[in-house]
Backbone of each chain as nested JSON, in Angstrom:
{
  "chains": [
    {"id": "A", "residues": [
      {"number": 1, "name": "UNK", "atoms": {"N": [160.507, 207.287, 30.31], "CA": [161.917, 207.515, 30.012], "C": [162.781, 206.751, 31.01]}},
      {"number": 2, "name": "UNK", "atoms": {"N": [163.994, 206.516, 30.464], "CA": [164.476, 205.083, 31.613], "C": [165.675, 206.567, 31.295]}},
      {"number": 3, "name": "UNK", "atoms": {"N": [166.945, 205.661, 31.917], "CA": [169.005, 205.95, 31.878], "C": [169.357, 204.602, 31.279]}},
      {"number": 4, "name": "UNK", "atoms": {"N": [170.632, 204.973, 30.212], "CA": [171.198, 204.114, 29.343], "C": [172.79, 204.381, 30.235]}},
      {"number": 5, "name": "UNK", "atoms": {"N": [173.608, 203.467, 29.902], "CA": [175.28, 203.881, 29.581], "C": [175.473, 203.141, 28.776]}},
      {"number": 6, "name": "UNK", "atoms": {"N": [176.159, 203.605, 27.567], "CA": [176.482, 202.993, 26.563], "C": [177.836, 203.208, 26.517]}},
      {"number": 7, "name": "UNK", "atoms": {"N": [178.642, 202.29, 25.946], "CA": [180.281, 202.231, 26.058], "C": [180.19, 201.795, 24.25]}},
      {"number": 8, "name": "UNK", "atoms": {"N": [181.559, 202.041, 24.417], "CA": [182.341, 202.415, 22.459], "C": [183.229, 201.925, 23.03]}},
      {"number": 9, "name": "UNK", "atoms": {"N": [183.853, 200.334, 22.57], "CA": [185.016, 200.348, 22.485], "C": [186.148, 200.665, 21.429]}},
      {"number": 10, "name": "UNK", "atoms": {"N": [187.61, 200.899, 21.652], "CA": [188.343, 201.024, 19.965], "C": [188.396, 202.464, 20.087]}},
      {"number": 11, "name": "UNK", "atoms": {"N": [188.449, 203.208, 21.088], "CA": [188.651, 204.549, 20.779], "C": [189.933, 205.163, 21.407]}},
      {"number": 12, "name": "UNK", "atoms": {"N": [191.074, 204.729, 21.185], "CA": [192.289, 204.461, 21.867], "C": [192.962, 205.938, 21.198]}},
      {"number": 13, "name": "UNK", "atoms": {"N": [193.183, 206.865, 22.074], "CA": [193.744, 208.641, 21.646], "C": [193.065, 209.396, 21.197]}},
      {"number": 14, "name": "UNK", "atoms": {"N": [191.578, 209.123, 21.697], "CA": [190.439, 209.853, 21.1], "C": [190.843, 211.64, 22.156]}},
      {"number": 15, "name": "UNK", "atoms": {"N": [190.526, 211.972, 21.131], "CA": [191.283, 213.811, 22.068], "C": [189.936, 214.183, 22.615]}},
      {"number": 16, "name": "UNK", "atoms": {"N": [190.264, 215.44, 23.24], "CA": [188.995, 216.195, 24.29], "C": [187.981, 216.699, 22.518]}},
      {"number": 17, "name": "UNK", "atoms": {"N": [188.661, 216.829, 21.615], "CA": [188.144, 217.82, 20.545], "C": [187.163, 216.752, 19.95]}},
      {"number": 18, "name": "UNK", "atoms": {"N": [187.938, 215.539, 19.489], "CA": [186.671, 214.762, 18.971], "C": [185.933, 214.212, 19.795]}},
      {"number": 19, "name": "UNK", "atoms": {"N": [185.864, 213.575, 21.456], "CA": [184.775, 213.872, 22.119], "C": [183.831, 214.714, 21.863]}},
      {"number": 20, "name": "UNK", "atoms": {"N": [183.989, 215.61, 22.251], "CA": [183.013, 217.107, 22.507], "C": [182.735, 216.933, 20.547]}},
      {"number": 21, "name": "UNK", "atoms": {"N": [182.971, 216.85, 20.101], "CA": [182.448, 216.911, 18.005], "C": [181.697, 215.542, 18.252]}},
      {"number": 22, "name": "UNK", "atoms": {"N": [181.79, 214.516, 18.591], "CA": [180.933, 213.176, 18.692], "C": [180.251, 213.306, 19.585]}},
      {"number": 23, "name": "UNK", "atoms": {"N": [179.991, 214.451, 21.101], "CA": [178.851, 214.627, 21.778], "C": [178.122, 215.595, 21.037]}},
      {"number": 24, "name": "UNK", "atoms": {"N": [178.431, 216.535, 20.646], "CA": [177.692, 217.662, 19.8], "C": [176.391, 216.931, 18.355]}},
      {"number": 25, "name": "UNK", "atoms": {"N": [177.777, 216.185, 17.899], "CA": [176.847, 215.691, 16.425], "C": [175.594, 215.214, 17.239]}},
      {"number": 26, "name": "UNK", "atoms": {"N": [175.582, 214.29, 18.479], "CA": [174.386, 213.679, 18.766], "C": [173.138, 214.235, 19.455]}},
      {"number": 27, "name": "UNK", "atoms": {"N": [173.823, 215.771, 20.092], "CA": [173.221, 216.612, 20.763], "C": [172.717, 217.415, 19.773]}},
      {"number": 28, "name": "UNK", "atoms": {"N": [172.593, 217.786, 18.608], "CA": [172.259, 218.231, 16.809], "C": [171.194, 217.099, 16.72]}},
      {"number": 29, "name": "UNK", "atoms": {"N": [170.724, 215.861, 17.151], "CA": [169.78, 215.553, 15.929], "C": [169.039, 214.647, 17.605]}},
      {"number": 30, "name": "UNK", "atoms": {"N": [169.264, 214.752, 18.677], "CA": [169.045, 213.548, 19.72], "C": [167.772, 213.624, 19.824]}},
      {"number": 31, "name": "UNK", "atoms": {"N": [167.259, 214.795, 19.721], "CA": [165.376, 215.28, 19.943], "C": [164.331, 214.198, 18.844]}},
      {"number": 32, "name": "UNK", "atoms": {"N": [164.947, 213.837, 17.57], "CA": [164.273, 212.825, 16.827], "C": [163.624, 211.675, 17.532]}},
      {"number": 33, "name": "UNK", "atoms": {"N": [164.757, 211.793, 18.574], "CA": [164.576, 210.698, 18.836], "C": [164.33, 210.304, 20.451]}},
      {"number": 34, "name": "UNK", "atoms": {"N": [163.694, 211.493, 21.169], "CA": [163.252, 211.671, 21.88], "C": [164.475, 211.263, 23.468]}},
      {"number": 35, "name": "UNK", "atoms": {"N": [165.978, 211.586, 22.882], "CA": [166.996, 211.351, 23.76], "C": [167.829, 212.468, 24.278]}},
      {"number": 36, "name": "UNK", "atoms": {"N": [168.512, 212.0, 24.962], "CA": [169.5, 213.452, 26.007], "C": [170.295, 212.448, 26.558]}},
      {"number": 37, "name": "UNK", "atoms": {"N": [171.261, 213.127, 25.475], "CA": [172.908, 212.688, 26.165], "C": [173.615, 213.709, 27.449]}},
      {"number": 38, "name": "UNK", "atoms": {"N": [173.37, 213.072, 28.12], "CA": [173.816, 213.947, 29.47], "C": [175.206, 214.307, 29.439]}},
      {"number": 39, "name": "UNK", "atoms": {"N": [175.696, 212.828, 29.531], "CA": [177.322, 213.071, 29.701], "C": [178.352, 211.925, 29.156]}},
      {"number": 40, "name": "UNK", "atoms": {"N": [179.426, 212.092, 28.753], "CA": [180.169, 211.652, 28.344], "C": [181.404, 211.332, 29.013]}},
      {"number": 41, "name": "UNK", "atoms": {"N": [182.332, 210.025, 28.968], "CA": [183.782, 209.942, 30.05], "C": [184.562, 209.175, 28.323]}},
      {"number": 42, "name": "UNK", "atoms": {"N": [185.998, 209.654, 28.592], "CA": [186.255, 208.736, 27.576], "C": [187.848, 208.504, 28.352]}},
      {"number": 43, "name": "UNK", "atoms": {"N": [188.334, 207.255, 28.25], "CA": [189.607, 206.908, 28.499], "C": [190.667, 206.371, 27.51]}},
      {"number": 44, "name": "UNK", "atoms": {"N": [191.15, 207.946, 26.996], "CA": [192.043, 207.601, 25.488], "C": [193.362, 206.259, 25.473]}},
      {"number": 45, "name": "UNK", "atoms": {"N": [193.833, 206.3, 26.659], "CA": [194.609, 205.383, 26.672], "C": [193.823, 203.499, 26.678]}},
      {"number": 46, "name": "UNK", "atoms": {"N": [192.779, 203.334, 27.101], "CA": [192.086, 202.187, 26.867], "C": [191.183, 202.317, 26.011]}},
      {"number": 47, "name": "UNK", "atoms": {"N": [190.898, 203.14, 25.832], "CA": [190.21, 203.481, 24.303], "C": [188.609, 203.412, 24.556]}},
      {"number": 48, "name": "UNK", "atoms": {"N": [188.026, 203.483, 25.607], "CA": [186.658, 202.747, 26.554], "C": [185.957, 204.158, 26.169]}},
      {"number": 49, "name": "UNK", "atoms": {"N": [184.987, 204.545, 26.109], "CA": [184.093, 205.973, 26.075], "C": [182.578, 205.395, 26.227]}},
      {"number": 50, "name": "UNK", "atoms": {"N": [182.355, 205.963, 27.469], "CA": [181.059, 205.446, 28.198], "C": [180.445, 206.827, 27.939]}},
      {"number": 51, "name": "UNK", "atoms": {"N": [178.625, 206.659, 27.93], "CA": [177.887, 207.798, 27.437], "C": [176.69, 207.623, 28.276]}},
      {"number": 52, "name": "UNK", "atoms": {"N": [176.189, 208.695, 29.46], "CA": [174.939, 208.615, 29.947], "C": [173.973, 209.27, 29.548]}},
      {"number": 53, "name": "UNK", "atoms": {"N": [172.598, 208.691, 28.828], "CA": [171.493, 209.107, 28.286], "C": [170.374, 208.806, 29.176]}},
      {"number": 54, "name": "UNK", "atoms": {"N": [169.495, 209.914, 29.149], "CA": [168.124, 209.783, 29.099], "C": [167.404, 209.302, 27.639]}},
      {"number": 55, "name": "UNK", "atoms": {"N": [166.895, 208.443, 27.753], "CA": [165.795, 208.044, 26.472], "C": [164.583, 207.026, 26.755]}},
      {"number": 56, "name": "UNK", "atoms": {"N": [163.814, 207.261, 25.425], "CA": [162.894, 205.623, 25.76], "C": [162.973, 204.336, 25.867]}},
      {"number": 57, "name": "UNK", "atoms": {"N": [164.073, 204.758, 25.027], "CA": [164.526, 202.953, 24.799], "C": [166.101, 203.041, 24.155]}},
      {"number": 58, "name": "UNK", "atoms": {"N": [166.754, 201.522, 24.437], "CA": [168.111, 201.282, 24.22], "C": [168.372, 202.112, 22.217]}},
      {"number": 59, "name": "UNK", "atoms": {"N": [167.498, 201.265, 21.782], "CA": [167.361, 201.474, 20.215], "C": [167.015, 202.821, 19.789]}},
      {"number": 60, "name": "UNK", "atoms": {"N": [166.242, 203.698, 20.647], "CA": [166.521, 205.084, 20.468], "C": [168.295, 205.869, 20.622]}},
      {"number": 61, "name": "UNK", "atoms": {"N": [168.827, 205.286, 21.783], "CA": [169.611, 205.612, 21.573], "C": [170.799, 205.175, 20.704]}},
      {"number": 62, "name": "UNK", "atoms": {"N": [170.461, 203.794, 20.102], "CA": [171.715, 203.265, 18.901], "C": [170.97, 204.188, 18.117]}},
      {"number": 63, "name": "UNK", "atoms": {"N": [170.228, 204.581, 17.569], "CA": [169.877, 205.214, 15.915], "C": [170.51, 206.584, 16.299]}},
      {"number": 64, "name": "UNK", "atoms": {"N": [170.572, 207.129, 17.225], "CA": [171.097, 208.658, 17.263], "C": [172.461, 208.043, 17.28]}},
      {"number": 65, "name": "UNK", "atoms": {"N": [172.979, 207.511, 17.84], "CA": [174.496, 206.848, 17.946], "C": [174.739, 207.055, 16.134]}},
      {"number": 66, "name": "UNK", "atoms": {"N": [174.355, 206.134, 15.919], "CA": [174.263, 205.614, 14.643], "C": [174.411, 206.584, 13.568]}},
      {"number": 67, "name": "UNK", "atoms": {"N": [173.365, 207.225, 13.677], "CA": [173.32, 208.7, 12.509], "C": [174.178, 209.817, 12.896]}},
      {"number": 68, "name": "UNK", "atoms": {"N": [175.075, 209.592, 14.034], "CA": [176.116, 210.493, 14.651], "C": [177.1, 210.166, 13.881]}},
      {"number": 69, "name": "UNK", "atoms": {"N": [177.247, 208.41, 13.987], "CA": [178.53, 207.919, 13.049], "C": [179.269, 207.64, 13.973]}},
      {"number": 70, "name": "UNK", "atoms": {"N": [178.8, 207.218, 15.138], "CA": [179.485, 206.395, 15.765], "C": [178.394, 205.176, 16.666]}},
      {"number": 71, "name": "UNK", "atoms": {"N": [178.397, 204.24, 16.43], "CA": [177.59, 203.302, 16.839], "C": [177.834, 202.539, 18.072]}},
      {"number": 72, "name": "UNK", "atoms": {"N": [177.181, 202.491, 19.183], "CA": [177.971, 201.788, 20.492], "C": [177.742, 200.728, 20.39]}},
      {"number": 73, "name": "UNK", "atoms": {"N": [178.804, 200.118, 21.605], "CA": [179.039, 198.722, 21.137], "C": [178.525, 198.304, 21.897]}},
      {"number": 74, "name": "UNK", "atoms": {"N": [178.047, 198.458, 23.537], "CA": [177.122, 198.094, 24.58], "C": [176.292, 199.303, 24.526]}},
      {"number": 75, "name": "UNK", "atoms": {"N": [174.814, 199.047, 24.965], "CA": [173.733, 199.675, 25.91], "C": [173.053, 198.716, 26.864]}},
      {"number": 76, "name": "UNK", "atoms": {"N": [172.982, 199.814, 27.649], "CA": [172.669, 198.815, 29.359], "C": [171.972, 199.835, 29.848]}},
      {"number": 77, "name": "UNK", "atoms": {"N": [170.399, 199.933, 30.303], "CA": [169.656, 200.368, 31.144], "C": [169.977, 200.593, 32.254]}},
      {"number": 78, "name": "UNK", "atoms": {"N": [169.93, 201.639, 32.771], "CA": [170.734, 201.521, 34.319], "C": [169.33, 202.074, 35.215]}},
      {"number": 79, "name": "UNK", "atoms": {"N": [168.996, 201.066, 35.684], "CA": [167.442, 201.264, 36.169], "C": [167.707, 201.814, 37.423]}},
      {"number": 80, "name": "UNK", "atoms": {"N": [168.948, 201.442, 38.349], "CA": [169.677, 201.27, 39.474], "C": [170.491, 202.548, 39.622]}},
      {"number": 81, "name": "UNK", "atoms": {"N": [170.358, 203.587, 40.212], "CA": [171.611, 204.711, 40.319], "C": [171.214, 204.947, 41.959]}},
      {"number": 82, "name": "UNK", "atoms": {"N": [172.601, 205.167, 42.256], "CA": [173.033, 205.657, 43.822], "C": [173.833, 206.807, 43.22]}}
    ]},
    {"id": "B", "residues": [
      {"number": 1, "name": "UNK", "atoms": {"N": [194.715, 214.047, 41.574], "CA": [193.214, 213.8, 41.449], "C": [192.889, 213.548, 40.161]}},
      {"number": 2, "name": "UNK", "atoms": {"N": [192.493, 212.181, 39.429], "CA": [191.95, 212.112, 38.678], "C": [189.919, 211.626, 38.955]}},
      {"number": 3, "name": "UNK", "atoms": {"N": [189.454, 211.379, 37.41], "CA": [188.56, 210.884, 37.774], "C": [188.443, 209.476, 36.815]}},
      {"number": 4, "name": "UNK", "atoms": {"N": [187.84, 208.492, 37.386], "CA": [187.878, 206.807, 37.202], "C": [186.112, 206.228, 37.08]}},
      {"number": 5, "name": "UNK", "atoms": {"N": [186.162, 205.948, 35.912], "CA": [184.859, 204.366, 35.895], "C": [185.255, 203.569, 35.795]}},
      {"number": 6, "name": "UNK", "atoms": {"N": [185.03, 202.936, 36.924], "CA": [185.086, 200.723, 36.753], "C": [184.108, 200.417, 36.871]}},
      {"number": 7, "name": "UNK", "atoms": {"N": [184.068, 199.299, 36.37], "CA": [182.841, 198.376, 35.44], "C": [182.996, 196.922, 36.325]}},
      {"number": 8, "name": "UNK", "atoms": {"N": [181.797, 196.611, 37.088], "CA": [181.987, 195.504, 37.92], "C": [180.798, 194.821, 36.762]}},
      {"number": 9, "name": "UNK", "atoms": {"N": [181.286, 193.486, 36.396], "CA": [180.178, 192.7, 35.528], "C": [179.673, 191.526, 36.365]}},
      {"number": 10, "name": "UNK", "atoms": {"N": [178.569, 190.723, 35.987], "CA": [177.73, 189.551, 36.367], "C": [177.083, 189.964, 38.081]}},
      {"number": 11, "name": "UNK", "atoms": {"N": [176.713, 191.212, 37.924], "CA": [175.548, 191.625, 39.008], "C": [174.288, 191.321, 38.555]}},
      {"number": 12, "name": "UNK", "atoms": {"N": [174.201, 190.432, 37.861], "CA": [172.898, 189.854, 37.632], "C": [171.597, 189.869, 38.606]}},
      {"number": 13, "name": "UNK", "atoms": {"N": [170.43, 190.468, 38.788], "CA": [169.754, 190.855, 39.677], "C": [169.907, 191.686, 40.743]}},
      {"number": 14, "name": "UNK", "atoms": {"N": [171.202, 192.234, 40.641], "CA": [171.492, 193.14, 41.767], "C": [170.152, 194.327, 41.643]}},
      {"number": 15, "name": "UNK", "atoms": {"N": [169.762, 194.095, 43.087], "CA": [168.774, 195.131, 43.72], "C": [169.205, 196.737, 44.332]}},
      {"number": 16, "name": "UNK", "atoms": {"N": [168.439, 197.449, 44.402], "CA": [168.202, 199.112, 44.577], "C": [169.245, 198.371, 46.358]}},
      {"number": 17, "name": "UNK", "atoms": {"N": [168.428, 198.212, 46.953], "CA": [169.013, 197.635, 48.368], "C": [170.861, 197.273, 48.214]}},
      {"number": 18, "name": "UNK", "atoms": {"N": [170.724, 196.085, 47.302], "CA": [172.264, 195.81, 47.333], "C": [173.294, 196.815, 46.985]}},
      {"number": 19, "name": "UNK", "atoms": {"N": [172.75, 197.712, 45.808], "CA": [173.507, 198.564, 44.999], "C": [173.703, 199.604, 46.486]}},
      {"number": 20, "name": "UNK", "atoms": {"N": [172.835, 199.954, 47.329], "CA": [173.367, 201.6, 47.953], "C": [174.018, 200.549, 49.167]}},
      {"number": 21, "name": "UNK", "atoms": {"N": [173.87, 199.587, 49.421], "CA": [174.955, 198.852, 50.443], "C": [176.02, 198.625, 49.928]}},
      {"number": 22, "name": "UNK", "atoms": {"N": [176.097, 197.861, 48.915], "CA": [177.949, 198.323, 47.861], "C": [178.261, 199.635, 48.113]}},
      {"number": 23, "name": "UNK", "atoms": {"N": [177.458, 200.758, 47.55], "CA": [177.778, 201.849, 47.609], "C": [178.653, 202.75, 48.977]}},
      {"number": 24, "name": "UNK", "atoms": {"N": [177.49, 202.542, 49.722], "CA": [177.779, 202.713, 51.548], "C": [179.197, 202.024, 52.007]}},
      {"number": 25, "name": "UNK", "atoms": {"N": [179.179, 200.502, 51.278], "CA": [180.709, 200.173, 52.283], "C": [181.843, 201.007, 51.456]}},
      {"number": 26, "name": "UNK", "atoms": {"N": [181.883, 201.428, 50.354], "CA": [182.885, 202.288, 49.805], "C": [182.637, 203.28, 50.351]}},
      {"number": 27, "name": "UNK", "atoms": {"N": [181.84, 203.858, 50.512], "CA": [181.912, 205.327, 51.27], "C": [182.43, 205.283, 52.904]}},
      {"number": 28, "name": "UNK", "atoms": {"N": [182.079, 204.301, 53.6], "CA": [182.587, 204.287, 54.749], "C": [184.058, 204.262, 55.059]}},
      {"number": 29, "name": "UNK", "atoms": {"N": [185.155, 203.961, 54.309], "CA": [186.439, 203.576, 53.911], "C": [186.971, 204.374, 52.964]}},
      {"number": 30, "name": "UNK", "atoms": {"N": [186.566, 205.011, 52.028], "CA": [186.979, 205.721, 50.745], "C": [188.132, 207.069, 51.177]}},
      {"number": 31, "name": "UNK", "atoms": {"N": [188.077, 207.712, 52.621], "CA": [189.037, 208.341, 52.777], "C": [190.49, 208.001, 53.136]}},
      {"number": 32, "name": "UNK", "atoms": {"N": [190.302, 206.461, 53.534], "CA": [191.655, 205.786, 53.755], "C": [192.379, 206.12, 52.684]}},
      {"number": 33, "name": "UNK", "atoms": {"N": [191.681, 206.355, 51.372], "CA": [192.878, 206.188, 50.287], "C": [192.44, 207.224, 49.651]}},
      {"number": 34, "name": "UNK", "atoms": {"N": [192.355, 208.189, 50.27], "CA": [191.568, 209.455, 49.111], "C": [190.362, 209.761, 47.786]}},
      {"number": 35, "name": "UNK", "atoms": {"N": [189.998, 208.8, 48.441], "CA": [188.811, 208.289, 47.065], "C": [187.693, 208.762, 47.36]}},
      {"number": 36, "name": "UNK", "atoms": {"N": [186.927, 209.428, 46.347], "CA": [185.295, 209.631, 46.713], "C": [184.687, 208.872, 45.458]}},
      {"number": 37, "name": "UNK", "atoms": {"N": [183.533, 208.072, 46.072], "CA": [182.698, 207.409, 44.953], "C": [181.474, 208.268, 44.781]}},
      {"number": 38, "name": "UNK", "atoms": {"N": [181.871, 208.664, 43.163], "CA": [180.417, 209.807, 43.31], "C": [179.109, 209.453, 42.759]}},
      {"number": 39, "name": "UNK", "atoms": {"N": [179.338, 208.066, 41.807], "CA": [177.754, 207.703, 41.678], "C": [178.14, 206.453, 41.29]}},
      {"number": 40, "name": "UNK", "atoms": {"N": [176.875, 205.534, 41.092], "CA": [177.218, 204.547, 40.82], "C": [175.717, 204.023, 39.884]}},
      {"number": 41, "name": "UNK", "atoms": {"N": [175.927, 203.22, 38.72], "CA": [174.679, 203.33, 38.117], "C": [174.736, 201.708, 37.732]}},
      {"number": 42, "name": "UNK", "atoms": {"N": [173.446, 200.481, 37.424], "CA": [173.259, 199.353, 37.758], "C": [172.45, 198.811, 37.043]}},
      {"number": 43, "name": "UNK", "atoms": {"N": [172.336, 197.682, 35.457], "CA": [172.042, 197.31, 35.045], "C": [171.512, 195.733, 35.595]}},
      {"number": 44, "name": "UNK", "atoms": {"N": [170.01, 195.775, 36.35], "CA": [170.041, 194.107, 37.042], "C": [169.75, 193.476, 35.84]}},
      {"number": 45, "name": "UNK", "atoms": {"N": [169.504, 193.817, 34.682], "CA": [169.743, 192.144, 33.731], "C": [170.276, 191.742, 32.994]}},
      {"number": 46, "name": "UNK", "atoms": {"N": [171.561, 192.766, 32.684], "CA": [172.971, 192.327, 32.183], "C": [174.248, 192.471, 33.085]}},
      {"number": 47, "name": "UNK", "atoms": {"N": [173.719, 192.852, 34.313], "CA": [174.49, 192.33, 35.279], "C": [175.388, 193.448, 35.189]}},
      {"number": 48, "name": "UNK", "atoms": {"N": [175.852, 194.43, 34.619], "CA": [176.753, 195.29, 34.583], "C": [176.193, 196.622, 35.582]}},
      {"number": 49, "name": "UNK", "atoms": {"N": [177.521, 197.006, 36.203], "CA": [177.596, 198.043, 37.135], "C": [178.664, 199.094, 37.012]}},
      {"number": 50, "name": "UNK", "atoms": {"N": [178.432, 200.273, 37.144], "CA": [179.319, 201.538, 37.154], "C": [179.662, 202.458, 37.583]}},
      {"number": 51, "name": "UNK", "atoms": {"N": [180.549, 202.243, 38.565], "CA": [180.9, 203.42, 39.72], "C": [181.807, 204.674, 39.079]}},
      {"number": 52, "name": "UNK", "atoms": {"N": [181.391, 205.806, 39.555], "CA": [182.353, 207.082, 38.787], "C": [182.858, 207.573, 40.589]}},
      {"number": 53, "name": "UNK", "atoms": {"N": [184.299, 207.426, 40.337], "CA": [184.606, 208.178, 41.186], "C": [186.085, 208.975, 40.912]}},
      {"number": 54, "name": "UNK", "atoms": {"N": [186.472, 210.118, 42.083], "CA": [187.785, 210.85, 41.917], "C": [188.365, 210.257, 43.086]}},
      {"number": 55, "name": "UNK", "atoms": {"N": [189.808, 210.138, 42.557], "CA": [190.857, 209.205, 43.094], "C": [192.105, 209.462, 42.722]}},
      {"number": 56, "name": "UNK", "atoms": {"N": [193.42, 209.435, 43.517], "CA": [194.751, 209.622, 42.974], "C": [195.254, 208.534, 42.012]}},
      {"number": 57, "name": "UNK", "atoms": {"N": [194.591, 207.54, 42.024], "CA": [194.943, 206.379, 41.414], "C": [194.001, 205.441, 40.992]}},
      {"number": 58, "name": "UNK", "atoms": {"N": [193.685, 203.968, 39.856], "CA": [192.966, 203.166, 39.34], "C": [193.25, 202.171, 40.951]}},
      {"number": 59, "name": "UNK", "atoms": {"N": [195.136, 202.328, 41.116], "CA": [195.024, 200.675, 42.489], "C": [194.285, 201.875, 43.71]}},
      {"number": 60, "name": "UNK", "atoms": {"N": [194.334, 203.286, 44.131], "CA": [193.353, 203.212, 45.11], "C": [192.094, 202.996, 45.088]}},
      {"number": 61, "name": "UNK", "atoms": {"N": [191.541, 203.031, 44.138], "CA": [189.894, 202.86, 43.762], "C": [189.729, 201.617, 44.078]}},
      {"number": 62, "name": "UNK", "atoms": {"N": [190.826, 200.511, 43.644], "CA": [190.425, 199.367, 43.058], "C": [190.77, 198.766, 45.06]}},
      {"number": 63, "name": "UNK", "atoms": {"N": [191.564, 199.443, 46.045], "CA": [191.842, 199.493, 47.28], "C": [190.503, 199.366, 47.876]}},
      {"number": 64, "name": "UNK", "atoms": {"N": [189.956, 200.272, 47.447], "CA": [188.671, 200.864, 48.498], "C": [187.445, 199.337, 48.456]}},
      {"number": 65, "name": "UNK", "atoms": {"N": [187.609, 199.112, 47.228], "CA": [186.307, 198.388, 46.325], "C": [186.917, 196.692, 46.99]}},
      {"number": 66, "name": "UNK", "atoms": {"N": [188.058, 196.437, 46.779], "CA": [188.581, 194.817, 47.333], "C": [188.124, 194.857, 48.904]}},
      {"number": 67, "name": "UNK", "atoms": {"N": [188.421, 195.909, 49.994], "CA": [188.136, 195.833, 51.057], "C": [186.625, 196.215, 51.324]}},
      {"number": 68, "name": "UNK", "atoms": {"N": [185.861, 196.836, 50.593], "CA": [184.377, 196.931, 50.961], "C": [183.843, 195.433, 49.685]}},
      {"number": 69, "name": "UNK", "atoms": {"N": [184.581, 193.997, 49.587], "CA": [184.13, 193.147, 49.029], "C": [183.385, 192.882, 47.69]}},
      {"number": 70, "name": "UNK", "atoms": {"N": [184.085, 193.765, 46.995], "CA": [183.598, 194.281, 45.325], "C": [184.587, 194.207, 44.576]}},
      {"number": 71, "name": "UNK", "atoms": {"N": [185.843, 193.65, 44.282], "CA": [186.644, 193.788, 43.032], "C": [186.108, 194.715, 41.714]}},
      {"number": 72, "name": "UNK", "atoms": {"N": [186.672, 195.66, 41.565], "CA": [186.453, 196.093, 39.777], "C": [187.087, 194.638, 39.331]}},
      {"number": 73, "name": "UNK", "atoms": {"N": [186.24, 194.855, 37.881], "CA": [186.538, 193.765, 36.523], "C": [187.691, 195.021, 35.883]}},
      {"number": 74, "name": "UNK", "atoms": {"N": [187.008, 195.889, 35.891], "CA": [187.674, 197.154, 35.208], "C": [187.956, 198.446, 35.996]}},
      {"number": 75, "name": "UNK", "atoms": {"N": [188.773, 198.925, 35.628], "CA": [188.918, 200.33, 35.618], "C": [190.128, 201.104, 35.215]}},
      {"number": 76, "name": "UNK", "atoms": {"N": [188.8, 202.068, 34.473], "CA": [189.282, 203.326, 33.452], "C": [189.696, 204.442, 34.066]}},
      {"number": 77, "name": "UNK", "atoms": {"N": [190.772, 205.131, 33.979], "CA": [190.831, 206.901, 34.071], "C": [190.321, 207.352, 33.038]}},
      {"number": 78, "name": "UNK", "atoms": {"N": [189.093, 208.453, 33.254], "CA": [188.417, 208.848, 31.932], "C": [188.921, 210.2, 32.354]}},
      {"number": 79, "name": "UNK", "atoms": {"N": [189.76, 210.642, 31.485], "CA": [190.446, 211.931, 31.818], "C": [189.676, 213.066, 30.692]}},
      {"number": 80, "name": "UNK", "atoms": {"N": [188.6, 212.547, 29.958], "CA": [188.298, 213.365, 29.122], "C": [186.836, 213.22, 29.345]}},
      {"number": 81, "name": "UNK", "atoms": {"N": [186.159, 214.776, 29.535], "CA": [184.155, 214.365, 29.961], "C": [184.134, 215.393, 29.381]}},
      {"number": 82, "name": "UNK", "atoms": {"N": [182.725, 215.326, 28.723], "CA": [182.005, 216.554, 28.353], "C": [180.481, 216.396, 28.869]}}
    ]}
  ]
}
């Protein structure tokens, strides 16, 4: 199991409510796919929403993205944490 | 007090070593401007990097990071986490 951050751009006034409904949907099906969305940051005014996962792989975490219905636009391994 | 991710890009190979020495010179300085850097996570082969920290401001963060020799590319107030 590696750490992902995946960023969504285009999400410009995204509220606390549909956060938490777009972390939930993925936290509902993430076990398929052998992932754990830890945590979520989103910055409504730049519209940026970065997502830290545990998973196997980048593509595990686009298909849960994906079947959430929201698809990220970067994933980046973060092999590196301080 | 908010809380802030900036996104430093083209760390291309940045190492475990380099990343907690970036890390360290922000921490050594970070109370000049009220800033705590609370993690920081490091992609060495797309070069992308991501510091989360709490800060009164994006220019003190971006204060701390020019004088410990790191410019942000970016930075977000992510005022919304789950």
């Amino acid at each position: 199991m590696a750490q992902f951050m995946d960023v969504h751009h285009g999400m410009k006034g995204i509220t606390a409510d549909q956060l938490l409904e777009a972390h939930n949907a993925d936290l509902a099906i993430e076990e398929d796919e052998h992932v754990h969305f830890e945590r979520a940051w989103a910055d409504p005014a730049s519209g940026e929403v970065y997502c830290l996962s545990e998973a196997p792989s980048a593509e595990a975490v686009q298909r849960i993205h994906e079947r959430a219905g929201h698809r990220a636009d970067e994933i980046h391994e973060v092999s590196l944490i301080v």
